[in-house]
C-alpha positions as CSV (number, residue, x, y, z in Angstrom):
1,X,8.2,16.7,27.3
2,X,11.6,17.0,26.2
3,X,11.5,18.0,22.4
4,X,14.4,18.1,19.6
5,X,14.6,19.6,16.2
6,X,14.6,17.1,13.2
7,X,13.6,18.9,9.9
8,X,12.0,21.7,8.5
9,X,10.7,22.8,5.7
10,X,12.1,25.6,3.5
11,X,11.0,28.0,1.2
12,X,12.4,29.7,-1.5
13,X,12.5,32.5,-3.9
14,X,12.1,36.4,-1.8
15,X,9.6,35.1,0.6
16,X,11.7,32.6,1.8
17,X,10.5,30.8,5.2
18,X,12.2,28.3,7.9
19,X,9.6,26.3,9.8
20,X,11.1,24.3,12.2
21,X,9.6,20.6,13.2
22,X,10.2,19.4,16.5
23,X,9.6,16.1,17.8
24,X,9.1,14.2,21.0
25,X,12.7,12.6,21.7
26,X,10.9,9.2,22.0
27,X,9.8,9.2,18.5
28,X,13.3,9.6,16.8
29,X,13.2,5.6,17.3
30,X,11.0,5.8,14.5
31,X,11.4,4.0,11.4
32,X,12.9,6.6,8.6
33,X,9.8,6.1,6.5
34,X,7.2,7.5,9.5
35,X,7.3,11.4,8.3
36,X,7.5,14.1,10.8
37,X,3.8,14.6,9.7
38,X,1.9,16.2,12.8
39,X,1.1,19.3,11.4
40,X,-2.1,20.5,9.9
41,X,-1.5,21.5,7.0
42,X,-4.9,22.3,6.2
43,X,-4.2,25.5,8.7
44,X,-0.6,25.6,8.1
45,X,-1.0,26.3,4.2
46,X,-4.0,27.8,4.1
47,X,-5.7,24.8,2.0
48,X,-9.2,25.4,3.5
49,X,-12.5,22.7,4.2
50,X,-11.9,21.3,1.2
51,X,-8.5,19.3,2.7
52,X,-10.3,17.9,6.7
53,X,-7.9,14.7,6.5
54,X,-4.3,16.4,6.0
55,X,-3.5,16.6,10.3
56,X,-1.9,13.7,11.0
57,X,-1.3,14.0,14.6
58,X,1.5,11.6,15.2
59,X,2.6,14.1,18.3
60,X,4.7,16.3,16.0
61,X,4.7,20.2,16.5
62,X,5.4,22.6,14.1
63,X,6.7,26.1,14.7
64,X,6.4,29.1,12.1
65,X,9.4,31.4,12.3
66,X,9.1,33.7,9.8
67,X,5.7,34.7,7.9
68,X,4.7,32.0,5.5
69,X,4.9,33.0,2.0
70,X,2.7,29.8,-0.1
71,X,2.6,26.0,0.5
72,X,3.1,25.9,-3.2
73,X,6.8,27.4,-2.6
74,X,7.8,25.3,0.1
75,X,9.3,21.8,0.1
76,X,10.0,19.3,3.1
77,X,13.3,17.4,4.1
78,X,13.9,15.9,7.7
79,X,16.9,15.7,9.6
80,X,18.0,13.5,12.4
81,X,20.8,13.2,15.5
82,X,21.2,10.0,15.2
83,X,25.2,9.4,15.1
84,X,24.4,6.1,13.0
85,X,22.3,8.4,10.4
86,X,24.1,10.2,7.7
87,X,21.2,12.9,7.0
88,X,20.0,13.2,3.4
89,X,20.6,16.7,2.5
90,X,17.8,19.1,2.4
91,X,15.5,19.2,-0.5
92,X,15.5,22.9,-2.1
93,X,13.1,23.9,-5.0
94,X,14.4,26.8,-6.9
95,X,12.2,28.8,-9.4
96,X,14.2,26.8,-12.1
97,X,13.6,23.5,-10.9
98,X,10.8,21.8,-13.8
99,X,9.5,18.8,-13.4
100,X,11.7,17.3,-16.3
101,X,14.9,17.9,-14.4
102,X,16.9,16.3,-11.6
103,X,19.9,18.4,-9.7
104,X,23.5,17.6,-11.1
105,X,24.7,15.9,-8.1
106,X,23.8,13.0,-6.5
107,X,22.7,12.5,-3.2
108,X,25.7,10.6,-1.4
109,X,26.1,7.0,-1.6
110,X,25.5,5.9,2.0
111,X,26.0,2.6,3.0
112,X,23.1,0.7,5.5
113,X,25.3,-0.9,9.0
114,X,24.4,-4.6,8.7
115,X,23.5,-6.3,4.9
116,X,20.8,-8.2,7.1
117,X,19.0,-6.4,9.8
118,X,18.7,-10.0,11.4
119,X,15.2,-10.3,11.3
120,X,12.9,-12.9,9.3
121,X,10.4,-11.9,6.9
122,X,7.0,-12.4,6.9
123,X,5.6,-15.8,5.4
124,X,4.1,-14.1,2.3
125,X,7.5,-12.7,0.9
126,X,7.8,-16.5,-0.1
127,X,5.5,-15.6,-3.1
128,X,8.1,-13.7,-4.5
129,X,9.7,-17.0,-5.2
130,X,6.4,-18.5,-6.8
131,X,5.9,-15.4,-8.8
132,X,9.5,-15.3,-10.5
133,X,9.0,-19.3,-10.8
134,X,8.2,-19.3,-14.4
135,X,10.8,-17.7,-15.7
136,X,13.6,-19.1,-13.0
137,X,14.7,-21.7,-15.4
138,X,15.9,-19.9,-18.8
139,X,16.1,-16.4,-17.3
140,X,14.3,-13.1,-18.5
141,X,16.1,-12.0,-21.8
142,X,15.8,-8.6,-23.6
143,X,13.7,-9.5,-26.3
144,X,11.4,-10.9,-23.6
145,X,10.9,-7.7,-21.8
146,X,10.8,-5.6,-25.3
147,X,7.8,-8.0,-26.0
148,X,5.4,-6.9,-23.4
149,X,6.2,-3.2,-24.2
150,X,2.6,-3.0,-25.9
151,X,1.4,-4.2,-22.7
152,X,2.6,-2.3,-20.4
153,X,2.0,1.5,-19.3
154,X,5.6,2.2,-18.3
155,X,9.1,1.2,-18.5
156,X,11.2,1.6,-15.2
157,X,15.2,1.2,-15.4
158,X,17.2,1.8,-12.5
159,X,21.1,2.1,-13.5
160,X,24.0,2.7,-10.8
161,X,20.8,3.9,-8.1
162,X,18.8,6.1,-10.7
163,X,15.7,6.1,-11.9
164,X,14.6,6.0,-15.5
165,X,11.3,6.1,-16.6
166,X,9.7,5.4,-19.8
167,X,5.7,5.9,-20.5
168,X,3.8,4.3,-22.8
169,X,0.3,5.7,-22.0
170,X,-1.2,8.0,-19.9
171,X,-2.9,6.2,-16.2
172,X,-5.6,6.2,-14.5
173,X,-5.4,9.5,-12.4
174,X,-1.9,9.1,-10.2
175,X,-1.3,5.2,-10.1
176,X,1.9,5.3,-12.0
177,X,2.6,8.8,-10.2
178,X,3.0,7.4,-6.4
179,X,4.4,4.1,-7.4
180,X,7.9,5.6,-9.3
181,X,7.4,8.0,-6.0
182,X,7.7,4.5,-4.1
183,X,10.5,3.4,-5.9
184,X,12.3,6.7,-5.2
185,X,11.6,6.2,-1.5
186,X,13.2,2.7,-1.5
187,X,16.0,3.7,-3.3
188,X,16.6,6.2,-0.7
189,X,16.5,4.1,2.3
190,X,18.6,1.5,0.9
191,X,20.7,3.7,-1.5
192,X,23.3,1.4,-3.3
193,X,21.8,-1.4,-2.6
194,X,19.0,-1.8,-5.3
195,X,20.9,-4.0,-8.6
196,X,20.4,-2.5,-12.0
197,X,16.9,-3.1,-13.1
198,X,14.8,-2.9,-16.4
199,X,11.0,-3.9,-15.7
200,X,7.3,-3.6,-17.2
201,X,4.6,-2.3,-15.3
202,X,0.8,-2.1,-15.4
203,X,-1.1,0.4,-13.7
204,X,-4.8,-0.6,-14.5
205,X,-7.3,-2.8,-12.4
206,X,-7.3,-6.1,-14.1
207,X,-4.1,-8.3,-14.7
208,X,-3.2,-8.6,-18.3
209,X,-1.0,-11.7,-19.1
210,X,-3.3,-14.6,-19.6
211,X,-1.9,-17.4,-19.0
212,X,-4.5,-19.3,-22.0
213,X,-2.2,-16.9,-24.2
214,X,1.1,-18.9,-22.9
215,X,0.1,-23.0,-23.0
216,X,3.3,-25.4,-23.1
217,X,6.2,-25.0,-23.7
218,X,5.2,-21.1,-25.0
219,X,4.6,-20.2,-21.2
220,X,8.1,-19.2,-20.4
221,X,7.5,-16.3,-23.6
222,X,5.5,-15.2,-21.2
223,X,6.8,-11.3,-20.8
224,X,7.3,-10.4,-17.2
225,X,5.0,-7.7,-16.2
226,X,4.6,-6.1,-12.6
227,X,1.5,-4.9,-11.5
228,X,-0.5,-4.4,-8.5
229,X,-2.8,-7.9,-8.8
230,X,-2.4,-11.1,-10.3
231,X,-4.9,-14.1,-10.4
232,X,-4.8,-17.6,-10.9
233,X,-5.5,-17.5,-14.5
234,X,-2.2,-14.9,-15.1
235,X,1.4,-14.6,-15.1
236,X,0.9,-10.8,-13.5
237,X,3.9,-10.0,-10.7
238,X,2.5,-8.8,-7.5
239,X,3.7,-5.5,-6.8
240,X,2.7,-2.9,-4.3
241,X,0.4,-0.6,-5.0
242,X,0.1,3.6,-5.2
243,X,-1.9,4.1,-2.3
244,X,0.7,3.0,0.5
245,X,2.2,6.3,-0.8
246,X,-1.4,8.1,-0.4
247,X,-4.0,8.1,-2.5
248,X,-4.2,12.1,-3.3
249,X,-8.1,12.0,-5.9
250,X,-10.1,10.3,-2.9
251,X,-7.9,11.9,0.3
252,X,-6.6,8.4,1.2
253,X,-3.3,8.9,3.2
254,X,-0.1,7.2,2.8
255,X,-0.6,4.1,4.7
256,X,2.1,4.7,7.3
257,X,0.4,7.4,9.5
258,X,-3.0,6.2,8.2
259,X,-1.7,2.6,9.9
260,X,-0.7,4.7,13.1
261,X,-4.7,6.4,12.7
262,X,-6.4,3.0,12.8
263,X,-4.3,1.5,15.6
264,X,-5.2,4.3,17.8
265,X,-9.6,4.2,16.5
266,X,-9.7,0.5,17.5
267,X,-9.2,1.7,20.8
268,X,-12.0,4.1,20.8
269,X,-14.5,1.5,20.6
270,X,-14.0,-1.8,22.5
271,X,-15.1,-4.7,20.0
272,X,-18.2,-5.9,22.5
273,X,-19.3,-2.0,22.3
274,X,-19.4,-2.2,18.5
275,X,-22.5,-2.3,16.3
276,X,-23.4,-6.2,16.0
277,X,-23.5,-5.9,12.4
278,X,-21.2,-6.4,9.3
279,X,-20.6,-3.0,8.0
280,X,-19.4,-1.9,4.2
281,X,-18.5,1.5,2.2
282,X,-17.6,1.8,-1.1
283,X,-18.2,2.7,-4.7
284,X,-20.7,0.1,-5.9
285,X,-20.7,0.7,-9.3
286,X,-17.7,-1.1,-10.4
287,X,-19.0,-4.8,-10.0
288,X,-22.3,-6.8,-9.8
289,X,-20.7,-8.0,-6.6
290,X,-21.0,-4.4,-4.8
291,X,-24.2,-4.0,-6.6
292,X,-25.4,-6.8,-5.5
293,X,-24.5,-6.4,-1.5
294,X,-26.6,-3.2,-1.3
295,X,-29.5,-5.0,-1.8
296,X,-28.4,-7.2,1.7
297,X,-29.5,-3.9,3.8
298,X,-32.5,-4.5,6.2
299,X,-35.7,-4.4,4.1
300,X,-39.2,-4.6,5.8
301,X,-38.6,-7.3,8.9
302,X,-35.8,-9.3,6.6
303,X,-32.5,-8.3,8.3
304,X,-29.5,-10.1,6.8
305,X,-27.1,-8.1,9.3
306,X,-25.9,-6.1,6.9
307,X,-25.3,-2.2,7.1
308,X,-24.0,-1.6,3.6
309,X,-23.2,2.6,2.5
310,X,-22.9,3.5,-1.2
311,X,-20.4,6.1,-2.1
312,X,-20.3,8.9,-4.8
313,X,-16.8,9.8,-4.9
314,X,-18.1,13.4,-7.2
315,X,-20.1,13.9,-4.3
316,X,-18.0,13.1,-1.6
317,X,-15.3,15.9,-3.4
318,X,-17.9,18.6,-3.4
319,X,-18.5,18.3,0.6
320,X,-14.9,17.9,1.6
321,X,-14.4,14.1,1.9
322,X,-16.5,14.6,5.6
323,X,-17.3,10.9,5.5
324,X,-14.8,9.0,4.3
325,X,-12.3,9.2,6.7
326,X,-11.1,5.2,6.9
327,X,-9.8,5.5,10.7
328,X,-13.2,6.8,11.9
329,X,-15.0,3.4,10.3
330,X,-13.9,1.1,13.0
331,X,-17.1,1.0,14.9
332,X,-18.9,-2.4,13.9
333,X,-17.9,-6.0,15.1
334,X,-17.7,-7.3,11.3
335,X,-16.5,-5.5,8.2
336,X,-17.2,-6.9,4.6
337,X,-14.5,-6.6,2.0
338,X,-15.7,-6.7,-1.5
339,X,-14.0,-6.7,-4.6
340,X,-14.3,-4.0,-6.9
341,X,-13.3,-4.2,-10.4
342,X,-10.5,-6.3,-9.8
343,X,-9.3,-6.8,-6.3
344,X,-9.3,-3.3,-4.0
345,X,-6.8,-1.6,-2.1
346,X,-9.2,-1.2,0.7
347,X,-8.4,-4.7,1.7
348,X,-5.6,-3.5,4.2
349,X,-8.1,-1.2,5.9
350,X,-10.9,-3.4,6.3
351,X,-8.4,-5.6,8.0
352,X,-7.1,-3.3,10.0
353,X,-9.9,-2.8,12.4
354,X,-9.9,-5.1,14.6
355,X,-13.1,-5.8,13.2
356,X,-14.0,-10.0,11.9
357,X,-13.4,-9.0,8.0
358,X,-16.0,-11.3,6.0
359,X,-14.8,-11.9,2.3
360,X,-17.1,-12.4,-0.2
361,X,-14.6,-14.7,-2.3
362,X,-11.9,-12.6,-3.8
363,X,-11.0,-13.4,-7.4
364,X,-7.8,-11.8,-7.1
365,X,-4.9,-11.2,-4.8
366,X,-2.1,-8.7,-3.9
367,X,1.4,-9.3,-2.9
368,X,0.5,-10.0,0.7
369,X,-3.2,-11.2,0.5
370,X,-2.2,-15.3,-0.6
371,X,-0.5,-15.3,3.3
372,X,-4.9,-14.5,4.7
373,X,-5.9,-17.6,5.9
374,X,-9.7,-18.1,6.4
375,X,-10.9,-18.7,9.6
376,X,-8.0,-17.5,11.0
377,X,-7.6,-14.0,9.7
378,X,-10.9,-13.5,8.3
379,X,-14.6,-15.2,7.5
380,X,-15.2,-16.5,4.4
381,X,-18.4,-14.9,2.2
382,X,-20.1,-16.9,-0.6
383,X,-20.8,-14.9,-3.6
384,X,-23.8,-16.4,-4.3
385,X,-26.2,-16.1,-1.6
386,X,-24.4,-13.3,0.0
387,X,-26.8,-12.1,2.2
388,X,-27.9,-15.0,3.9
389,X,-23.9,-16.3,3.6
390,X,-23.3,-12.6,5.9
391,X,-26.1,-13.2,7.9
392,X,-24.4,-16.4,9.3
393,X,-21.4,-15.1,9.8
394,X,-22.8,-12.3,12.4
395,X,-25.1,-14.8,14.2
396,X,-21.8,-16.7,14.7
397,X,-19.8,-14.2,15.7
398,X,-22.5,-12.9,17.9
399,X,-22.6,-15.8,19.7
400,X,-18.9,-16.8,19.7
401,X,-17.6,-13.6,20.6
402,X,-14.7,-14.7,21.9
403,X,-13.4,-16.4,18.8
404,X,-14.9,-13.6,16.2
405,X,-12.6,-11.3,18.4
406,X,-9.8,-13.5,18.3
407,X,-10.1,-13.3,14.1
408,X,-10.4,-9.6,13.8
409,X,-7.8,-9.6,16.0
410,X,-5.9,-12.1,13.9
411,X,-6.5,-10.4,10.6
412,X,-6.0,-6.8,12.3
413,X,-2.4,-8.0,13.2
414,X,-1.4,-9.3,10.1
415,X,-1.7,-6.0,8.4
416,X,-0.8,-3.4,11.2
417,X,2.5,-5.4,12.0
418,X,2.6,-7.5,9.3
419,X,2.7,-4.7,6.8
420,X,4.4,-1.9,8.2
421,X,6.3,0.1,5.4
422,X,9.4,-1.6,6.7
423,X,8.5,-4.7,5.3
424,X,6.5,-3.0,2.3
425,X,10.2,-1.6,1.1
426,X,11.5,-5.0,2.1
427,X,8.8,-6.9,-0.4
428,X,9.8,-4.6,-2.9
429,X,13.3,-5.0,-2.1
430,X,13.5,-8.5,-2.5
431,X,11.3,-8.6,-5.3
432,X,12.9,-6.4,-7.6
433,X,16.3,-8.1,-6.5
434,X,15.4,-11.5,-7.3
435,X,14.1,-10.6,-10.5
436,X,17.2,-8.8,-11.3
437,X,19.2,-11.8,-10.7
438,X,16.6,-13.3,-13.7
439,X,17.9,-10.8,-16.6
440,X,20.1,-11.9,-18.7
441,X,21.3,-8.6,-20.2
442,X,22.8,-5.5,-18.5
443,X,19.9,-3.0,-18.3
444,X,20.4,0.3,-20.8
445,X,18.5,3.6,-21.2
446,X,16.0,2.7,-23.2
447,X,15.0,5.6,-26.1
448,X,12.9,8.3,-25.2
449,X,13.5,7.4,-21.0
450,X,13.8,10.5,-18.5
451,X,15.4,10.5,-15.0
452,X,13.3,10.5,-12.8
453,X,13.8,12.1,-9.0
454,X,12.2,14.1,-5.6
455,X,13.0,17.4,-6.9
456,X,11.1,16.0,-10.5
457,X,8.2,15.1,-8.8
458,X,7.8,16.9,-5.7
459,X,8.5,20.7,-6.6
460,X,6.3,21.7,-9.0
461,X,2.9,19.9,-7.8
462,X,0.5,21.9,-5.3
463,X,-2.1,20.7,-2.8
464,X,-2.7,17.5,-1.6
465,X,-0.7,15.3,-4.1
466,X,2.7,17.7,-2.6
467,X,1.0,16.6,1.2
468,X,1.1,12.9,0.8
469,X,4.7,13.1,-1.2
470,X,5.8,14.9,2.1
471,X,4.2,13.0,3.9
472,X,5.6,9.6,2.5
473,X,9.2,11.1,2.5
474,X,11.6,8.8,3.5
475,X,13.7,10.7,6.0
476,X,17.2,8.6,6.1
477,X,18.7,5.5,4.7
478,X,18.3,2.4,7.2
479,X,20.3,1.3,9.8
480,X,20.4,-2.2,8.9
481,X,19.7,-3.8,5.5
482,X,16.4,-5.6,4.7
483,X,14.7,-8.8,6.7
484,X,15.8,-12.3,5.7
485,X,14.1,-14.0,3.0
486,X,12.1,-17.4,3.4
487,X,12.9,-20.3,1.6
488,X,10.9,-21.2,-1.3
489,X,7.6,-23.6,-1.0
490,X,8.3,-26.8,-1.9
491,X,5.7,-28.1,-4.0
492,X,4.1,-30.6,-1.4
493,X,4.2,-27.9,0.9
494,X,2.5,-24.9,-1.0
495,X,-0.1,-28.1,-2.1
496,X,-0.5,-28.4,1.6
497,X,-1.2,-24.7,2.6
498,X,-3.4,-24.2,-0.3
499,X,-5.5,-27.6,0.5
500,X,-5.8,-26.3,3.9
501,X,-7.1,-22.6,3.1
502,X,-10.0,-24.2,0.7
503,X,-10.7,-27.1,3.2
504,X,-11.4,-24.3,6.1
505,X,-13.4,-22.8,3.5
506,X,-15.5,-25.9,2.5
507,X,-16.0,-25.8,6.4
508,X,-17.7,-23.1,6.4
509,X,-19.8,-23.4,3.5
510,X,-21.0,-26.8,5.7
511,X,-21.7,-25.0,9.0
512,X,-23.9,-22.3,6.7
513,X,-25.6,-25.5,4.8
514,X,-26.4,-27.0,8.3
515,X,-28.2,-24.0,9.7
516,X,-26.8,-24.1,13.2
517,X,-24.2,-21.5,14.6
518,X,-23.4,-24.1,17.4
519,X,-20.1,-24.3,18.6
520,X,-17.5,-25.6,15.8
């Protein structure tokens, strides 16, 4: 198979190395934000059992050409051939490079083909407009932002394409870490582009801005705060979060290859092959709700359908993450997404596998969760009476197998197309756009702010948090600007979806009262 070289990965200091990547022609029609990330760099580094998840295997080849000095001293950068690409220039790390400092120069201001690339959003980047809505009428002012600085964990400004950042209070182990790595990747594949920005942001479970606090007229002091959740009872902005970068403390990887990984398991295992039970993992110490669905495991001769698998994430570290490898889980009809402290970021990968997802009724939502429709992309799960609520929902799907299929089909679409990164930087695009057209002041530096960059956050971290930043790496700007927003609901409209998402549900809930898993 014909091969050409797009990248490599260079070291520095005496021992300094060229590894060259090569990569199956048909793959440079890639999107810039798929990483040439085919190597293992669990052999390639030397990073030992403790790393099994770090080969990606997207049919990438790496080739050493001189000895390899350390993973540590070694930093990645792709190149393309593309005519239409302007290549970002490689990405050195010098001894002298600290994680405080950003080179001199700026990377050159490239400018995407089209300002459209012609193509439609997805339906749930119209909740962009309903989350800006409060503050759409009398703008978002300074004084409003410098409210909600208590609130918040960190400050973000983003001034003629750089990126400022301000903290407020140390995370929650490397939230805030991937997300400004995020921002940096955005900002690189549609350099220019992003308007001058000055924005809040909330890296904890829970959202914070209560709307009870906010009643009347008072509701537009609201401060506007991003954050990865929101819920009906808060004012919270739906952002994306940290783990579509990777997820480095539990060996999650960034969702683009990780999205590739679970395409290619639901193949493995054929959906009528698949273990005719609904099947959950996860940490179930974080809400009754988890607790509770242990207890939904066989017992004695009471089988509620239900094959439900704590995990001890302590554990799990000490024996090298063996059984937690997400695209390997796609082997039962029916997968059970519960929500953990507030909602979980394993919702894209309980969708993902083909599998009926059954939702035991989420509290909260993420930026593209409020476009789920039940029945249609998943099964609805009563939290009270979960068990028996789950044990319907595999006799049905047992017995309509044609139509569970068709929603775990359904649901695995929406996220595996639905949410490629493309359209993850496009959210964020738009988001962060349309809330920049709300400020009614031009965004400064505020006191105490640092620039923020790759060679600041990428060349002094080691191990697996440096393999998912590389791995995440956008490679080149776009070749065409971002998909075309919706229109906003109007309110009939939204009143209309929403009535129809909890009459589906109330459906449901009267095929469980009535006992029979006829056909409906």
């Amino acid at each position: 198979m014909q091969q050409k070289q797009i990248g490599r990965v260079a070291g520095v200091g005496d021992e300094e190395e060229d590894i060259v990547i090569l990569v199956d022609v048909e793959e440079l029609n890639d999107p810039p934000f798929l990483p040439p990330v085919g190597l293992n760099l669990t052999e390639r580094f030397g990073l030992g059992s403790a790393f099994p998840l770090l080969s990606f295997n997207q049919g990438f080849v790496f080739q050493s050409l001189l000895a390899a000095s350390s993973f540590q001293k070694a930093i990645f950068s792709s190149r393309t051939h593309s005519e239409q690409r302007t290549e970002y220039p490689l990405l050195k790390c010098s001894s002298r490079n600290k994680t405080d400092t950003c080179p001199a120069t700026d990377q050159p201001q490239i400018h995407v083909i089209d300002d459209s690339s012609g193509q439609a959003c997805p339906e749930y980047f119209r909740w962009i407009h309903e989350d800006l809505r409060l503050w759409k009428e009398k703008g978002i002012t300074k004084e409003l932002v410098e409210s909600g600085k208590s609130t918040a964990d960190i400050r973000l400004v983003v001034l003629d394409g750089k990126l400022y950042l301000k903290r407020n209070r140390g995370v929650f182990q490397t939230r805030d870490v991937f997300t400004i790595w995020g921002l940096l990747q955005l900002l690189r594949l549609y350099p220019g582009k992003l308007p001058d920005l000055d924005l809040l942001f909330q890296c904890g479970d829970r959202p914070v801005i209560k709307k009870a606090n906010f009643k009347g007229e008072d509701a537009t002091k609201a401060p506007p705060i991003f954050h990865y959740c929101g819920d009906d009872e808060t004012f919270d902005i739906a952002f994306p979060d940290w783990s579509f970068w990777g997820w480095p403390e539990i060996h999650i990887k960034p969702w683009e290859p990780l999205r590739r990984e679970l395409e290619k398991g639901n193949k493995k295992t054929t959906w009528m092959k698949r273990e005719p039970y609904a099947y959950w993992k996860g940490n179930p110490d974080v809400s009754p709700t988890r607790g509770d669905l242990l207890k939904c495991n066989r017992k004695d001769k009471q089988d509620w359908g239900t094959q439900a698998y704590a995990v001890r994430w302590n554990q799990e570290a000490r024996k090298g993450f063996k059984t937690t490898n997400l695209a390997s889980q796609c082997t039962h009809r029916y997968k059970i997404y519960a929500e953990g402290i507030a909602w979980s970021v394993s919702q894209k990968y309980i969708l993902a596998c083909d599998s009926m997802s059954l939702h035991i009724t989420p509290r909260f939502y993420d930026f593209f969760t409020r476009g789920l429709v039940p029945t249609e992309h998943y099964w609805p799960i009563k939290r009270d009476g979960m068990c028996k609520s789950i044990k319907f929902a595999v006799d049905w799907g047992n017995k309509h197998t044609t139509k569970a299929q068709k929603i775990g089909k359904a649901g695995s679409n929406f996220v595996l197309e639905g949410l490629k990164m493309k359209n993850v930087y496009d959210y964020m695009f738009h988001l962060l756009t349309e809330y920049a057209k709300l400020l009614k002041y031009k965004p400064t530096i505020p006191p105490g702010a640092v620039q923020v960059c790759l060679e600041a956050m990428a060349c002094d971290v080691t191990g697996i948090e440096k393999v998912f930043k590389i791995a995440s790496m956008v490679r080149h700007h776009a070749d065409t600007g971002p998909c075309t927003m919706p229109p906003p609901y109007q309110p009939e409209e939204l009143n209309s979806f929403l009535e129809r998402k909890a009459n589906l549900t109330k459906q449901v809930e009267l095929w469980e009262a009535s006992g029979a898993v006829g056909e409906f």
